[in-house]
C-alpha positions as CSV (number, residue, x, y, z in Angstrom):
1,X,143.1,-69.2,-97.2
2,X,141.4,-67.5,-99.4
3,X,139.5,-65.5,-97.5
4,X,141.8,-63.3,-97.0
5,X,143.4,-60.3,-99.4
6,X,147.1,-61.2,-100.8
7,X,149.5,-58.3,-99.3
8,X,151.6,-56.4,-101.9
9,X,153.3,-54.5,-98.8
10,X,154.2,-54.6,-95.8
11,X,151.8,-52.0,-94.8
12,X,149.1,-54.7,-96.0
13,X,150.2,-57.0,-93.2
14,X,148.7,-54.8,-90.3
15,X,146.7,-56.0,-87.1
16,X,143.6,-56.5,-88.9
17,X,145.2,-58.6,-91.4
18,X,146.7,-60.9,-88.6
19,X,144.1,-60.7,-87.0
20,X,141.8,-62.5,-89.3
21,X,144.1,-65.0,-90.3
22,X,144.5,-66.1,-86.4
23,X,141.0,-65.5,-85.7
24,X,141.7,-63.1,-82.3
25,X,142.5,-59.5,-82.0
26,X,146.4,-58.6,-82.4
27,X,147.2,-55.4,-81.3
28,X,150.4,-54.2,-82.9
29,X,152.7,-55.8,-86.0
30,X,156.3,-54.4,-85.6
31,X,159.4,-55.2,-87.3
32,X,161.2,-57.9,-85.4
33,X,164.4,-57.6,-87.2
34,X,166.6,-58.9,-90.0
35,X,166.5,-62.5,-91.2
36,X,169.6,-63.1,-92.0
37,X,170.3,-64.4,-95.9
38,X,170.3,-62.7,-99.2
39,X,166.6,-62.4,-100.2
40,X,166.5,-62.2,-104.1
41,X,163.0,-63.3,-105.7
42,X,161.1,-62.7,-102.4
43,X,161.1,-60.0,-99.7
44,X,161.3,-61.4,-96.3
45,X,160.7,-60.3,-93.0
46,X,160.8,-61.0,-89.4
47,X,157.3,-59.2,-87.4
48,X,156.3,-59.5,-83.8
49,X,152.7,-60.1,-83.0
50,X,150.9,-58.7,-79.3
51,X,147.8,-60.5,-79.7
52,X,145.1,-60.3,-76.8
53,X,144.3,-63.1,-75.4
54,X,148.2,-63.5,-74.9
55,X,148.7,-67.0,-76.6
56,X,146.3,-66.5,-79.3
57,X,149.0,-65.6,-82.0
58,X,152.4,-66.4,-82.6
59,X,154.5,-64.3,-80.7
60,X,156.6,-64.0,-83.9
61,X,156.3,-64.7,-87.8
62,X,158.7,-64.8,-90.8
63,X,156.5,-63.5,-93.8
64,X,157.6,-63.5,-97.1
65,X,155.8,-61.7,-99.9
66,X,156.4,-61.2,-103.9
67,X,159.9,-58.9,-104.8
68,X,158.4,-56.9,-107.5
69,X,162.1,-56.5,-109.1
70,X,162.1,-60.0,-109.4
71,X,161.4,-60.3,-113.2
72,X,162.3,-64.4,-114.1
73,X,158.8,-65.6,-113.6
74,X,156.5,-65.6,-110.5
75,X,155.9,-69.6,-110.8
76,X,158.5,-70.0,-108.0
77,X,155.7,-68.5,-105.9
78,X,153.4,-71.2,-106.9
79,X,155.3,-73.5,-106.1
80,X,156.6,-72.9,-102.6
81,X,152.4,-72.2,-102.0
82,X,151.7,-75.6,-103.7
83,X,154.3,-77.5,-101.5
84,X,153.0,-76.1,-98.1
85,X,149.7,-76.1,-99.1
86,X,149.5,-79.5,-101.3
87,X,152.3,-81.6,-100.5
88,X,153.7,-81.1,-97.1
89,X,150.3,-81.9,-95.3
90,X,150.5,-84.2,-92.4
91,X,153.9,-85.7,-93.4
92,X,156.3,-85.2,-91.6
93,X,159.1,-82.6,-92.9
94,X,162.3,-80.7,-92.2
95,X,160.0,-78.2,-92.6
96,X,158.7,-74.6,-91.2
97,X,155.3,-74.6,-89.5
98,X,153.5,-72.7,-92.6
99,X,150.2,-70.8,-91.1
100,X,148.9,-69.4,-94.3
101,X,150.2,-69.5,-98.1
102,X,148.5,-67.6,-101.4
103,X,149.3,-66.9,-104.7
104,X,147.7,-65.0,-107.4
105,X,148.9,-66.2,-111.0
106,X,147.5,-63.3,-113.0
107,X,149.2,-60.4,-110.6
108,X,152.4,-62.5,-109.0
109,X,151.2,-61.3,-105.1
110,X,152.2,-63.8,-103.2
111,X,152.6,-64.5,-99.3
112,X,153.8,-67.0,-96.8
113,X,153.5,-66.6,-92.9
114,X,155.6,-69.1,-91.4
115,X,157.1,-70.3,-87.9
116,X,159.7,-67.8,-86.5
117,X,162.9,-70.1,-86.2
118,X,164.7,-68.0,-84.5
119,X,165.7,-69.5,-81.7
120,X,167.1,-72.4,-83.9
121,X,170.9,-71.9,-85.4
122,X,171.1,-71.4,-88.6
123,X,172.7,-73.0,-91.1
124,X,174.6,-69.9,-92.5
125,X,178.3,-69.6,-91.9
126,X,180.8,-67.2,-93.3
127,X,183.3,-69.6,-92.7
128,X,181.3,-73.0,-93.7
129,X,180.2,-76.1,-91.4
130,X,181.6,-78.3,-89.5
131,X,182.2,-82.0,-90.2
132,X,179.3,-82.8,-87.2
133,X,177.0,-80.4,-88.8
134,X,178.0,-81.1,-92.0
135,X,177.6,-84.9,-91.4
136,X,173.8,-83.6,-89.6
137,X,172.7,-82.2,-92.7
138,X,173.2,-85.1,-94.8
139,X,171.8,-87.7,-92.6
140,X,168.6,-85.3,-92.6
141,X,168.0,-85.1,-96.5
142,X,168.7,-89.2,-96.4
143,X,165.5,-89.3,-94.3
144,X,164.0,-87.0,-96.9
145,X,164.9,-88.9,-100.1
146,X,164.1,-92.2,-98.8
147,X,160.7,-91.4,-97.3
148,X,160.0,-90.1,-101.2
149,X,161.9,-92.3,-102.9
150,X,160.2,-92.9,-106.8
151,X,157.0,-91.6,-105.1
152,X,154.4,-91.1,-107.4
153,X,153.5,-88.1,-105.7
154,X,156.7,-86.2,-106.8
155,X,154.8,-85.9,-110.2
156,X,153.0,-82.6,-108.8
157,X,156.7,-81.1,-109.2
158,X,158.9,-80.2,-112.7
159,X,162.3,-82.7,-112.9
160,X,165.3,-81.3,-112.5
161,X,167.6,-81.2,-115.3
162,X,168.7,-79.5,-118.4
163,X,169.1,-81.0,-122.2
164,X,172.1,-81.1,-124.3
165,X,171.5,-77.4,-125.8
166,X,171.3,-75.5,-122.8
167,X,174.4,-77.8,-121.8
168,X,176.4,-76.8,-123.9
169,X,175.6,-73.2,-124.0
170,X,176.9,-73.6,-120.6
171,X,179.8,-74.8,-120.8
172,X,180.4,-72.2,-124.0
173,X,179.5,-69.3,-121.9
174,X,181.7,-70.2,-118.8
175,X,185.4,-68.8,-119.9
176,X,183.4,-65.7,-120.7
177,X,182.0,-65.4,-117.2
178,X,185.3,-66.5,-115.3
179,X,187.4,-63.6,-117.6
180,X,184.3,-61.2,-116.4
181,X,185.1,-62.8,-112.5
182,X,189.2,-62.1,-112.9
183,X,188.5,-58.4,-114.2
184,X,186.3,-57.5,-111.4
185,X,188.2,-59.2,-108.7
186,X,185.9,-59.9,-106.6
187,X,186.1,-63.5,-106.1
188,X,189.9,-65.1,-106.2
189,X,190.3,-67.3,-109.3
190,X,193.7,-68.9,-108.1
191,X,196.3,-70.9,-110.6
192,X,195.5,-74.1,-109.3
193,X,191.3,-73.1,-110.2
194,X,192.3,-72.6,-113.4
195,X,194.2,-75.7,-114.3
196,X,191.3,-77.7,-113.6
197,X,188.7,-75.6,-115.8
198,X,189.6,-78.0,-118.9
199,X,189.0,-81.0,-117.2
200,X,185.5,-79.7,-115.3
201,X,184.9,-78.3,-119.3
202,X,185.2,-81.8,-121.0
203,X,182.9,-83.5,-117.9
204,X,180.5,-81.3,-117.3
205,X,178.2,-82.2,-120.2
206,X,177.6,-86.2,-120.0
207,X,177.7,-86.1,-115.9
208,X,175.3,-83.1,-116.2
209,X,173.3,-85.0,-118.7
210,X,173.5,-88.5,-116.6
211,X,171.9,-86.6,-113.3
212,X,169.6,-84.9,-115.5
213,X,168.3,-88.2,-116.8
214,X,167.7,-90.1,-113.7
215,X,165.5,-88.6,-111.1
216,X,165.1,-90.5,-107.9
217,X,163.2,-88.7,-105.2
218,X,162.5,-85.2,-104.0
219,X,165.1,-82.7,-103.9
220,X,165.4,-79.2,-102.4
221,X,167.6,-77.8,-105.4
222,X,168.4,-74.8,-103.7
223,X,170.4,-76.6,-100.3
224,X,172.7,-73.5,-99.6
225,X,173.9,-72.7,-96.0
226,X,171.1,-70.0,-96.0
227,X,168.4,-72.4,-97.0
228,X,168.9,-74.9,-93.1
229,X,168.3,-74.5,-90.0
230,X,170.5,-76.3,-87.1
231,X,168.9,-77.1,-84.1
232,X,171.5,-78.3,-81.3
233,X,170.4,-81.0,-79.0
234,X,171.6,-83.6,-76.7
235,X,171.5,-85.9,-79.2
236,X,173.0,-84.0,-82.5
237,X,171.2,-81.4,-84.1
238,X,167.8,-81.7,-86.2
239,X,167.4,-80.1,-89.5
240,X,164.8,-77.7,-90.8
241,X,165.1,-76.6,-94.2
242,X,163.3,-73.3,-95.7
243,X,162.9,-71.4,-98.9
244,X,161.0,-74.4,-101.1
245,X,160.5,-72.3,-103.8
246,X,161.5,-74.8,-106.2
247,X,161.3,-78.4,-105.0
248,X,161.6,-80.9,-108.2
249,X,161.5,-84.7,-108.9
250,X,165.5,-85.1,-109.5
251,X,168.9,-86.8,-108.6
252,X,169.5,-87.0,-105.0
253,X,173.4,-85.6,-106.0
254,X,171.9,-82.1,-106.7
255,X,170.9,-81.9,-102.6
256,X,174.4,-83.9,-101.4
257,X,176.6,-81.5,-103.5
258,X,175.1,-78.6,-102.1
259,X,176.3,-79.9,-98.9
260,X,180.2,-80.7,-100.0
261,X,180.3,-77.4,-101.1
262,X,178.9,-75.9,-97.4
263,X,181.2,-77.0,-95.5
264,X,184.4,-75.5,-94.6
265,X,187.2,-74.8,-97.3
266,X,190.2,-76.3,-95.1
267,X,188.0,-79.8,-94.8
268,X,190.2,-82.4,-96.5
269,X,188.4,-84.1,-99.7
270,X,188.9,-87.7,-97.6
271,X,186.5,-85.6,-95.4
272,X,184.3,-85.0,-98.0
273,X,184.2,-88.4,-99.1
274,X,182.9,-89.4,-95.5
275,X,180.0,-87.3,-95.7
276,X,178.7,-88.8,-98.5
277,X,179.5,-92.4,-97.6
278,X,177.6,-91.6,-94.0
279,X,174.3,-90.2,-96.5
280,X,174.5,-93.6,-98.5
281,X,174.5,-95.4,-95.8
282,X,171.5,-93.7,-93.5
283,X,169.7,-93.5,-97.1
284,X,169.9,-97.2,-97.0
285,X,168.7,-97.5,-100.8
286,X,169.8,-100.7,-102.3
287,X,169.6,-99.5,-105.5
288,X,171.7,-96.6,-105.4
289,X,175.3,-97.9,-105.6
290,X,178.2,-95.8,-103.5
291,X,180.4,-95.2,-106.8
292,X,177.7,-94.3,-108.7
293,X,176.3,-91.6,-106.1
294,X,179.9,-90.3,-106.0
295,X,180.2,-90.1,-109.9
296,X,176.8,-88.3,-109.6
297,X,177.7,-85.9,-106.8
298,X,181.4,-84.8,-109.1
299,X,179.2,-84.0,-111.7
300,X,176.4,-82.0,-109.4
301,X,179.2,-80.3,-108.2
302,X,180.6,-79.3,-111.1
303,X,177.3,-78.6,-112.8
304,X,177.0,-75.9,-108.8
305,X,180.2,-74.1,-110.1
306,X,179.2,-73.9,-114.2
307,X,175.6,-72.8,-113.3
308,X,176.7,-70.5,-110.7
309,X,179.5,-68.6,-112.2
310,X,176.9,-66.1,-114.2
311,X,175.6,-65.4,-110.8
312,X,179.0,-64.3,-109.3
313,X,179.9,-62.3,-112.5
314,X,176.6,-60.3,-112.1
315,X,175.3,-60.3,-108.7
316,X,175.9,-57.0,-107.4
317,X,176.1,-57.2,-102.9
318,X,174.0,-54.6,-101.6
319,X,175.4,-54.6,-98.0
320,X,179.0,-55.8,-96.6
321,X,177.2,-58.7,-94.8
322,X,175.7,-59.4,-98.5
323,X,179.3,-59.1,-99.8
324,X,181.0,-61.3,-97.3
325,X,178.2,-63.9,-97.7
326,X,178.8,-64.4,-101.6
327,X,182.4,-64.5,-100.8
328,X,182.0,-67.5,-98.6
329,X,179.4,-69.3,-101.0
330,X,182.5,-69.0,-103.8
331,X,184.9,-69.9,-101.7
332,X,183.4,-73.2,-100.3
333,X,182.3,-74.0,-104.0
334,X,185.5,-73.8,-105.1
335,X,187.3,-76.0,-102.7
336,X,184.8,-78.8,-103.2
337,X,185.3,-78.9,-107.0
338,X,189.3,-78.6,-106.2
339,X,188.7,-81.8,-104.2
340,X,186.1,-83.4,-106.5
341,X,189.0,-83.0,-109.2
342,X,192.2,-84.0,-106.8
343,X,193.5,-80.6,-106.7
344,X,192.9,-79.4,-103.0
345,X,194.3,-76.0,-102.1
C-alpha cells in the first residue's frame, strides 16, 4: 500500500493511479454520482472504472480522501486506515470490501478505495426505519459485540467515554445551545421537549459516567442511518456498516441507542423497548442483564441528544437534501428521548 502516492485530489485519482493499485490498465475514471449522506471530515465520491481486460477492476469504487476544511484533528483518518488495514483482516465483518487504505500523519492525506454498495439499500431515511429493519440492524451489531466481546484485541482502539469535567460542561452548555436552536428555528423544540429537559439535565451525568466506565466490546460510535447499509433478501436483510472512522472499546448502549433513535418518530416506545429486548436476546451475553442494558441505552440516549445539540445549533446544511436530512436525524432523536423519558408525542 505504500507503493503508491496518497491523493490530495480528485485529479490525483486518474487511470494511472488505478491502474497501479489493480495492477491492469483502466482506461477512464469518471464521476459515477453522488453518495448520498452528509460528508463532513472526509470528501467522498462515487467513480466508475473501464479497465481492459474487462473484469480486471471494479466496475465501480467509493473513494474517500482527506476534507482539508476539516480542522478537529486528522487521527480519525488513522483510524478508519488502521481498522481496514489492522483489524478487520480475515474476520468476518459488516463491513465494505476495502481495496486500499493510506494515511500520512505529518500532512493528514488520506485515502480509502472501497466496494461500491450501491446496489444495496441504504440505511438512510428521511422518514426513519421500520420496525423489520430496525429489528435487522440490531440483531447485526449483536453478532458484532458478541464476536468481540472483552477481546483483548479492542486494545488497538481509544474507550469511549468522557469524565466528570467535560460532563458537566455539557450539561452547563446545553440550555445555551437549545435557546440558540428556538431562535434560529430550524429544528422544532415543542412544549412537551422542554418539560423533560430538567429531568434529562439531572440524569445525564451519572448514566453518562456509568457507560463511560464500563466498556464491553467494539462499538461503531457513529451508527446513524447514513452510516448502514440494508441489503433485502429472502431471508431478512443483512447489514453492512461504513464510515469506521472512529471505532472504540466502549458500552454496547452507545451502538443500540443509535438505533432507537433511527427509527421512525410515530414508533410507539413499547416498540422501542422490543428492539432492544430482540438485541439482548440474539447477543446472548449472560452477563449483560436486560434492565441494566436498558438503564444504559436511557442514558446513551440522552448523552445522543446532550452531545448533539452543539451540532444542530451550528451545522449550517449546504443543500435542501442536507437540510431535510438534519431535520430527520432531530426529529427521530427527539422522539426516542420523549419515549426513553415517558413523554411520547
Amino acid at each position: 500500500m505504500g507503493e503508491l502516492p496518497i491523493p490530495t485530489t480528485w485529479e490525483d485519482l486518474d487511470a494511472d493511479w488505478f491502474g497501479t493499485l489493480f495492477e491492469t490498465t483502466v482506461l477512464s475514471v469518471t464521476d459515477g454520482g453522488p453518495t448520498g449522506g452528509i460528508a463532513v471530515t472526509s470528501r467522498v465520491a462515487r467513480l466508475r472504472l473501464t479497465a481492459e481486460p474487462e473484469g480486471s477492476a471494479p466496475t465501480s469504487v467509493v473513494a474517500k480522501v482527506a476534507n482539508p476544511q476539516w480542522q478537529a484533528g486528522t487521527e480519525l483518518y488513522g483510524r478508519e486506515v488502521s481498522f481496514y488495514r489492522d483489524f478487520v483482516g480475515s474476520t468476518e465483518l459488516p463491513v465494505p470490501v476495502c481495496f486500499h487504505a493510506d494515511w500520512d500523519p505529518e500532512s493528514g492525506a488520506f485515502v480509502l478505495i472501497l466496494e461500491d454498495l450501491g446496489d444495496v439499500e441504504p440505511g438512510h431515511r428521511l422518514d426513519g426505519l421500520t420496525l423489520a429493519e430496525a429489528e435487522a440492524v440490531a440483531d447485526g451489531i449483536a453478532d458484532l459485540h458478541r464476536s468481540f466481546w472483552e477481546s483483548e484485541r479492542l486494545r488497538l482502539f481509544p474507550r469511549r467515554g468522557h469524565e466528570a469535567p467535560r460532563i458537566a460542561k455539557s450539561v452547563e452548555s446545553l440550555p445555551t445551545r437549545l435557546q440558540t436552536i428556538r431562535q434560529q428555528g430550524r429544528y422544532s423544540i415543542s412544549d412537551r421537549l422542554t418539560s423533560v429537559i430538567p429531568k434529562v439535565l439531572e440524569h445525564y451525568p451519572d448514566g453518562m459516567l456509568r457507560i463511560s466506565r464500563t466498556p464491553q466490546t467494539l462499538i461503531h460510535s457513529d451508527l446513524h442511518v447514513e452510516n448502514f447499509f440494508l441489503k433485502a433478501s429472502r431471508d431478512g436483510f443483512r447489514l453492512i456498516i461504513i464510515d469506521w472512522q472512529n471505532p472504540c472499546f466502549g458500552n454496547v448502549a452507545f451502538d443500540v441507542a443509535q438505533v432507537l433513535s433511527s427509527m421512525r418518530p410515530a414508533l410507539s416506545r413499547e416498540t422501542r423497548v422490543q428492539v432492544v429486548k430482540r438485541y439482548h436476546e440474539r447477543l446472548g451475553i449472560a452477563a449483560l442483564d436486560l434492565n441494566d442494558l436498558q438503564t444504559d441505552v436511557a442514558a446513551a440516549i440522552r448523552h445522543q441528544f446532550v452531545g448533539s445539540a452543539n451540532w444542530y445549533a451550528t451545522f449550517e446544511a449546504q443543500s435542501l437534501r442536507d437540510s431535510r436530512t438534519m431535520q430527520g436525524h432531530w426529529t427521530r432523536l427527539v422522539a426516542a428521548l420523549l419515549a426513553i423519558e415517558n413523554a411520547d408525542e
